[in-house]
N, C-alpha and C positions, 0 to 999 in steps of 0.2 A: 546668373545661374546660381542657383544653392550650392550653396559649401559642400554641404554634408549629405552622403550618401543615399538613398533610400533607404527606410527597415526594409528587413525581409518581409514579406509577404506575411506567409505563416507567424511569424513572431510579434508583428507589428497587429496583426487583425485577432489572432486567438490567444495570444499570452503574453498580452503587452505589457507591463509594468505597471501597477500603482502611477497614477502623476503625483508629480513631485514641485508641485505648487498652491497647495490647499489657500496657500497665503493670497493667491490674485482671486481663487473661488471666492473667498468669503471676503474681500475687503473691496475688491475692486468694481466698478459697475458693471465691465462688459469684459470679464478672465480672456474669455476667445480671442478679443484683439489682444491682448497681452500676449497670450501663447503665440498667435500669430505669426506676430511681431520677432516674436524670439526665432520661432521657425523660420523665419526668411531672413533673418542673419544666419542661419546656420546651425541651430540648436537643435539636435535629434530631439532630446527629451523631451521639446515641447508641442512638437507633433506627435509623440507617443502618447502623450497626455491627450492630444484630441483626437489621436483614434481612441482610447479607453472611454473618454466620454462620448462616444457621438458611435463607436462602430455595433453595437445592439438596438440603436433604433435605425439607423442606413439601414441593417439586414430586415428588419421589422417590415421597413419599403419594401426594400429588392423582393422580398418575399411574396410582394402583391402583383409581382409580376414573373417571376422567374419561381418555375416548380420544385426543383430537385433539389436537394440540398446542399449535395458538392455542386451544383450550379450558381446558388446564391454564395456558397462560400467564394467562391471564384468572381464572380461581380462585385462584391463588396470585398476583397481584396484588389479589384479592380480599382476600386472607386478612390478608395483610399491613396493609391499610387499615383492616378492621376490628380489628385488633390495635393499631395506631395509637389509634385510633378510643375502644377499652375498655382502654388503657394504666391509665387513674385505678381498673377496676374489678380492677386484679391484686393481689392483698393478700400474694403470698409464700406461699401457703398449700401450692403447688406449685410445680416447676422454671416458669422461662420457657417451656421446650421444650415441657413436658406441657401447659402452659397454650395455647401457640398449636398443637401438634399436634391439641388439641381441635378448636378453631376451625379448623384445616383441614378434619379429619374432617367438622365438620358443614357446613362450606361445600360440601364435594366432594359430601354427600348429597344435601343440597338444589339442587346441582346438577342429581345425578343422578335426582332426581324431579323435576323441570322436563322435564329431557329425557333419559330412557329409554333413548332408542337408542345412546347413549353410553358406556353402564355397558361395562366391560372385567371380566373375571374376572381376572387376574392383574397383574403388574406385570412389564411387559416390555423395560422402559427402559432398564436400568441390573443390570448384573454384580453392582454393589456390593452390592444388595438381593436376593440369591440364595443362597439356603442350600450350603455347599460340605462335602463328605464329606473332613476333613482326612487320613483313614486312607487314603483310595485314591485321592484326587490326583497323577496320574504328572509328571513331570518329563523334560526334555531327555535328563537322564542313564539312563532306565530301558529295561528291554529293549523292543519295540515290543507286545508281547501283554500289559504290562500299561499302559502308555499308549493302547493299546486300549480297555480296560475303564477308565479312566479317562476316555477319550471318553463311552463306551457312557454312563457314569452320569451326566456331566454335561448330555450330553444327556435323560436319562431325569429328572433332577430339573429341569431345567428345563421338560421337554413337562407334567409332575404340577404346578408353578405355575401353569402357566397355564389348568389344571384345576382346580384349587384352589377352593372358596369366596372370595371377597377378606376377611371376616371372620376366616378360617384362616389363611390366609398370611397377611395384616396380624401377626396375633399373632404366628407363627412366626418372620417376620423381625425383628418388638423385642426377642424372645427372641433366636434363634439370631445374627443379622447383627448387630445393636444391642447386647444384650448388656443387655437391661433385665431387673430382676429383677420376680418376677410383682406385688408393691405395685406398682408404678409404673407398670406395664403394664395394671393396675387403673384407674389414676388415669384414664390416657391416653384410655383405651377408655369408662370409664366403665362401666364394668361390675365386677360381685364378682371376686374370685381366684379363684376355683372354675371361675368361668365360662373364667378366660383358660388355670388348665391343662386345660381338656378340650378348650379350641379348639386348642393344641397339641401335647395326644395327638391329636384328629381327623388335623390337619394330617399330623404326623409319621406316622400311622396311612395315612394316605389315599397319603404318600410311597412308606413305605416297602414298600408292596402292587405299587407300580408298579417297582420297582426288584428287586422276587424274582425274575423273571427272567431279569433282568441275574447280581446278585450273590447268588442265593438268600434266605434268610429274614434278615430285619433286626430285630435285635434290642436296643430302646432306645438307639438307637448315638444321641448326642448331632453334630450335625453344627457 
């Protein structure tokens, strides 16, 4: 059993402290197991350091699944706790990330089958989590008819998110926005590799149908 106490909820999830180990970020290969480590001896501060790091992209998820916003705050204060909670059952076998990305996942489900009416198809929070077409992204500098079509698409890949399966797009953006490679994406999901490149070819497939019209035929273009 952990030494030391839980945070609070509220303090630990919304106003948690600066971490106070920049020394393991920058020098060490994998800081997570270090703080871990600290945390399952009994070190508050070094579970506060990986809610500060890790609790704006958990909510970024929960988000993809859970509508309301004191509802997401409440899951990802969830998740956190129970990450606390099952600190002694983490063995390294996986990132910290993939480990409590899980645990978000299956908190947001079991949210989401308690209460139903909740469930959101897309993740509409947050820019950062939205697949962008680097090839025809217009700029201040370009003539206005292709910063046009630069609207048009940004628009159009955002209206196809939120049509999306959350299954598809979840994949799509640890692929495309994340930059996780399909192992790990495996891990995360808990599912085979097979499974995660066909959720996005779906995804990419489902995109790129909706944007033919815009920019004609789309073909395997990597976003």
């Amino acid at each position: 059993m952990i030494a030391c106490a839980p945070p609070e909820p509220n303090a630990a999830i919304a106003q948690a402290p600066e971490p106070r180990y920049s020394a393991f970020s920058m020098n060490a290969p994998d800081p997570d197991r270090e703080l871990v480590r600290l945390a399952q001896l009994g070190d508050a501060r070094a579970f506060e350091a990986l809610v500060v790091k890790y609790q704006r992209r958990v909510a970024r998820h929960v988000t993809r699944w859970v509508k309301r916003a004191s509802d997401v705050e409440d899951v990802v204060q969830d998740v956190f706790i129970k990450a606390y909670r099952g600190l002694a059952s983490f063995k390294g076998d996986s990132s910290f990330y993939t480990w409590i990305y899980q645990i978000a996942r299956n908190t947001s489900f079991n949210f989401v089958t308690r209460q139903p009416k909740h469930i959101v198809l897309h993740d509409d929070t947050s820019s950062e989590d939205r697949p962008e077409f680097d090839e025809t992204v217009g700029s201040d500098h370009e003539d206005p008819e292709r910063s046009l079509l630069a609207k048009q698409i940004a628009e159009t890949v955002e209206a196809a998110m939120k049509r999306l399966q959350p299954e598809l797009a979840e994949a799509l953006v640890l692929y495309e926005v994340e930059g996780k490679p399909y192992k790990e994406i495996a891990q995360m999901l808990q599912i085979p590799i097979g499974t995660v490149r066909t959720r996005i070819f779906r995804a990419r497939e489902f995109i790129a149908k909706r944007l033919e019209p815009v920019v004609g035929p789309v073909r395997d273009r990597r976003w």
